[in-house]
Structures are given as structure tokens and as C-alpha cells.
N, C-alpha and C positions, 0 to 999 in steps of 0.2 A: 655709834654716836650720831652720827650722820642721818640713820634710820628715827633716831630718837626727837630730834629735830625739827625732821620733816612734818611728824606727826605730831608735836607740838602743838602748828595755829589750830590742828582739825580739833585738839583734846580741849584748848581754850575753849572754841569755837561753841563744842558740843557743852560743852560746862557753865559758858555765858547763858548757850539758848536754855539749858536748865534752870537756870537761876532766873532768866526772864518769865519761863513758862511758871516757875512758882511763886514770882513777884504778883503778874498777872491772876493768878489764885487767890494769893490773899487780898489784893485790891476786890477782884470779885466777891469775896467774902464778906469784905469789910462794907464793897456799897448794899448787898442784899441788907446787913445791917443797919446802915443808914438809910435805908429805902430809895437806895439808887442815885443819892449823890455821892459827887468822889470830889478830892482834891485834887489841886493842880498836880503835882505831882501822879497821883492817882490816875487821874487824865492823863497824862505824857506817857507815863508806863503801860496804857492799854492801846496808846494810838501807835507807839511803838509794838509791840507786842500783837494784831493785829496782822500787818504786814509780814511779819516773821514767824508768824505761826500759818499766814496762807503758801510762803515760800514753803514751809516743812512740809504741809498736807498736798502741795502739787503733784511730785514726784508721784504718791502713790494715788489721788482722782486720776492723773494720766493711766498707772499701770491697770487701776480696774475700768475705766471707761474700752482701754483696749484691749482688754480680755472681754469685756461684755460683746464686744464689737464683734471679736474674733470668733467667739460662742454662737453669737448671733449669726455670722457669715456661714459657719460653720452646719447650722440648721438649717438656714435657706438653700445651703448648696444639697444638704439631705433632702429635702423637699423637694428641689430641682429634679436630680436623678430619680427621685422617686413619681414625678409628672412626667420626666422625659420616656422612663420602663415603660407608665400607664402607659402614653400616647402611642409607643411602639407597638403593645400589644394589640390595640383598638384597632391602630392601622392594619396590622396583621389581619384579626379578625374582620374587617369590613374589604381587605382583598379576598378574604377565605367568602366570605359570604358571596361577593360578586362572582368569585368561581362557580361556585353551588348554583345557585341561580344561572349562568350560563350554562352550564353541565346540564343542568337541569331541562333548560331548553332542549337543547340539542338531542339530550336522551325522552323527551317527550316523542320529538320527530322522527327518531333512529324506530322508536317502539310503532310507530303507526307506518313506518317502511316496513318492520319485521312482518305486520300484521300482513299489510297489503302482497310482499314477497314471500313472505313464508321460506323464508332463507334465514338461518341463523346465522347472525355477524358476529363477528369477535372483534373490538374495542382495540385501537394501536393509535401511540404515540409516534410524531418526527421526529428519529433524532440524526437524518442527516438530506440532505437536499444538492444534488446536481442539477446546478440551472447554466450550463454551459449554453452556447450556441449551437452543441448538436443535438444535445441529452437533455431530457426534462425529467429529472426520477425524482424518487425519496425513497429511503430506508427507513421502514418503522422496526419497532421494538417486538415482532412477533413473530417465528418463524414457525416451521416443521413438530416442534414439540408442542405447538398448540392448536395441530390442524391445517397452517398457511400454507398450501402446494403454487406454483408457477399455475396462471390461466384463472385467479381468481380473481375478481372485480374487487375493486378497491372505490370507495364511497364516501359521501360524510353529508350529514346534514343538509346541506344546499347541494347537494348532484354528485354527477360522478365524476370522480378523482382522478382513475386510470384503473391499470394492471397489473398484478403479481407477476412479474417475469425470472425473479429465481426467489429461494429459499434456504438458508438454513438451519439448522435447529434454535436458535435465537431472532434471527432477523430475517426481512424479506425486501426484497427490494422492488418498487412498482414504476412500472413508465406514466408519466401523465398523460393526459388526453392532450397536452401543449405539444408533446415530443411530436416532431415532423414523421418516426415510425407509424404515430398511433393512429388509428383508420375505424373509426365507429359509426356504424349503419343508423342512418337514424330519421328521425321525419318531425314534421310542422305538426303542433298539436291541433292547430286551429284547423289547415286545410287537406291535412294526411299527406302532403307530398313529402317524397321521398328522395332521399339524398345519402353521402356521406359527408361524415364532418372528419377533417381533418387536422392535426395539429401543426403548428407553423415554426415551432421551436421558440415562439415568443408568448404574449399575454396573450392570442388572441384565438380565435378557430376560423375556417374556413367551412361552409356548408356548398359540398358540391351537387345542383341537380342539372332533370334535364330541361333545358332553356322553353322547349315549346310544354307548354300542358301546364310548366310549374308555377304554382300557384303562394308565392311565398313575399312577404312583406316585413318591412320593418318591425319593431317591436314584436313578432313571432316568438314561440319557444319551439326550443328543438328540444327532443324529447329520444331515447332510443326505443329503435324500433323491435330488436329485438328479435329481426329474424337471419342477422349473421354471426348467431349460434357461441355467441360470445358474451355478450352482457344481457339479460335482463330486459324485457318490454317497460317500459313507461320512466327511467329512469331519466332524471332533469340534466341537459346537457349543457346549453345556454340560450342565449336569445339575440335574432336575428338587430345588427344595428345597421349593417348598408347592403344596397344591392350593389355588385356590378354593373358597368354597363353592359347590357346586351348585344350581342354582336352575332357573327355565322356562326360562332361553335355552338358543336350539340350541347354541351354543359356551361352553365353559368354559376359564376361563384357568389357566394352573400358571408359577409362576415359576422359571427357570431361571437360577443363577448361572454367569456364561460360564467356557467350560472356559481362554480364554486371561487371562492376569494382567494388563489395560490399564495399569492403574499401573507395571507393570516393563516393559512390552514397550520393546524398544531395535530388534529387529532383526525383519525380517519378510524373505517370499519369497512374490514375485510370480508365479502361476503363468501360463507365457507359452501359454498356448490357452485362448479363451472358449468359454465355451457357445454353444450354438446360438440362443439366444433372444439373447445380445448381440452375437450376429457379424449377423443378423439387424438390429437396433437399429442399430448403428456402422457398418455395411455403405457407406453414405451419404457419410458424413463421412469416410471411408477414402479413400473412392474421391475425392470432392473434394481431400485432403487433398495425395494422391498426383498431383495435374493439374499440369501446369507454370506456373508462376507464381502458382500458390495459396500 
């Protein structure tokens, strides 16, 4: 009863607006018949009816204005992700492109070394780097199963890199020419003089010559010379930035900042034939390595 009640004013409610919405009809009716004049009454039940019929039609312009909205947001946000994919992909491809084009460089210069050395190189990735204060290495991605023996010269693009000083069936590990071990014979392009260049265990090289005769100035390149039986003639080492000062010792120092970039290098080439001084050296350990059951 209670429930019966309640529902009462809503069934008035709904009964009344019925009865105004067909009041409103027939006054409609009646002015299209008089051509659009209405009576007082007439009037009163349309200026009423008016208001109550924009209260009934609100509820449902609100529900579809916010479906259309909703529909609408609903597209834009498909349209989004679908510009956000585009642009990722673009990005992807215009890094892929700058690669290629770099690669490309650098495989332009690798091929006019091959020509000039007539050395076959084999192509290796960094994938690790010792830059401690004793050790200068890196381990590339290429060992024994593709050729890499200990004593091979290690290169890249802009000069030389360092050394192969071990190898296993995947990987090889090289010293830089920065390692304070590394000792490469090498000479002034401009004036032929002769030196060693040294590594310091930091960014820089050290070129040792002899103080009287030597004929070496700034902006110089040192170059390997090629006759301590280990790297390669003509290979780009770096270029002279100070002298020391000159004093009684027989040897004077010039430093050399290296012609390759260690902080960017990613990619180097392993050149597959030692010199004579480490085919010499390895000869040993080749030949052991090579016995069955070693």
C-alpha cells in the first residue's frame, strides 16, 4: 500500500503531462484551422505546455548530445593512436636510415683500406669495454670460429684501434693503443721521422723520438710505420697536438691526440693476417691449439 502510494503523484504526474501534450494537439489543430489564431485559453495552454514539453525533451538532448560526444572522443582518441603508430614508425625509419648512411660511410673507407692492404677484414661489434686505469680493452662479438687468432690488428674507419690479445670461439678481446702496455712503431707522415707511440692508459698518446735530428711539429699525423713486424705500413694513428720541452735527454716526447673517437667507437674490423713478429710469437700456441684433444 505504501508502495502504491508512493507511486501515486509520479502516475498523476505522467497522466496530467498526457493530457496537456493532447490539449496542446488539439489547440494546434484547431489554430492550423483558424489560420493561426488561438484563444485566450488557447494561448495559456500552449505557453504552458511549452515549458513542459522542453522539461520532458531535456533529459534525453542531454543523453544523446553525450553519446555523440562520447562517439566523437572515442574517434579522436582512434585517430590519435593511429598518428602516434604513424610517427613511431617514421621515427624508426629515419633512425634506420641515418644508420645506413653512416654504415655506409664507413663501409665506403673500410673497402678503399681493403684495396690499399689487401688484407681481408672481418666486421665486429663492442659489446664490452675495460677502461679502468691500468687496462684499455674491448671485447668484440668475433672470435676463433670466424678466423680471430691473438696478434691480429684491430682497426676501424678513422685508424687503428689496438690488438687481438686472446680469442675464443665467440669473442676476442683487444688492447687499445691508449693501454700504457701498447708500444706501436710509427713515424710523421710529413717529415718521415721516427718514433714510438705510446699509450698512457688515458685519452691521449705519447710519440717517443730522438730529440736531435727529429723533425716533428704540431698538427703532424703519425702514421704506422710498419717495420715492428706487428701492424701494417701506413695505417692513421693520430696527430701530433704539443711538443715537449726539449732538454739533455736523448728522446723527446709530443703528444698525440688518437685519430680514432674511443668514446663513440661501436664498430671495429679485425684484420685477418698478423705480422711477422706475431705469427712468430703465436706460432706456439697455434700449433698446440690445433693437436687433437687440446
Amino acid at each position: 500500500m505504501a508502495d502504491y502510494r508512493s507511486r501515486l503523484p509520479v502516475s498523476v504526474m505522467a497522466a496530467g503531462l498526457c493530457a496537456l501534450a493532447l490539449v496542446a494537439m488539439v489547440v494546434d489543430r484547431r489554430a492550423l484551422g483558424e489560420r493561426g489564431r488561438l484563444s485566450r485559453v488557447g494561448g495559456a495552454v500552449l505557453d504552458l505546455a511549452a515549458p513542459v514539453q522542453k522539461m520532458i525533451a531535456l533529459p534525453f538532448g542531454l543523453t544523446r548530445d553525450t553519446w555523440d560526444r562520447y562517439v566523437a572522443l572515442l574517434s579522436v582518441e582512434e585517430e590519435n593512436e593511429t598518428l602516434r603508430r604513424q610517427l613511431a614508425e617514421l621515427s624508426e625509419e629515419n633512425l634506420q636510415l641515418k644508420e645506413a648512411l653512416v654504415a655506409s660511410g664507413r663501409l665506403e673507407r673500410i673497402a678503399e683500406m681493403r684495396e690499399q692492404y689487401e688484407v681481408p677484414m672481418l666486421p665486429a661489434e663492442l659489446v664490452g669495454v675495460d677502461a679502468s686505469p691500468w687496462f684499455r680493452s674491448v671485447l668484440v662479438d668475433r672470435g676463433r670460429g670466424r678466423g680471430v687468432r691473438a696478434g691480429m690488428p684491430v682497426i676501424s674507419e678513422q685508424g687503428l684501434v689496438g690488438l687481438v690479445t686472446a680469442a675464443s670461439d665467440d669473442a676476442a678481446k683487444s688492447m687499445l693503443v691508449l693501454d700504457r702496455q701498447s708500444a706501436v712503431d710509427g713515424v710523421i707522415q710529413r717529415s718521415r721521422s721516427r718514433g714510438v707511440v705510446r699509450g698512457r692508459g688515458t685519452d691521449e698518446l705519447v710519440f717517443e723520438f730522438v730529440a736531435r735530428g727529429g723533425d716533428v711539429r704540431p698538427g703532424d699525423v703519425v702514421i704506422t710505420s710498419g717495420l715492428d713486424g706487428v701492424y701494417p705500413k701506413g695505417l692513421r694513428i693520430g696527430e701530433v697536438t704539443e711538443l715537449g720541452e726539449p732538454g739533455s735527454q736523448l728522446l723527446r716526447n709530443a703528444t698525440v691526440r688518437p685519430a680514432v673517437d674511443f668514446g663513440r667507437l661501436e664498430q671495429v674490423f679485425v684484420m685477418l693476417r698478423r705480422g711477422p713478429t706475431m705469427e712468430l710469437l703465436y706460432a706456439a700456441d697455434d700449433a698446440g691449439a690445433s693437436e687433437p684433444g687440446s
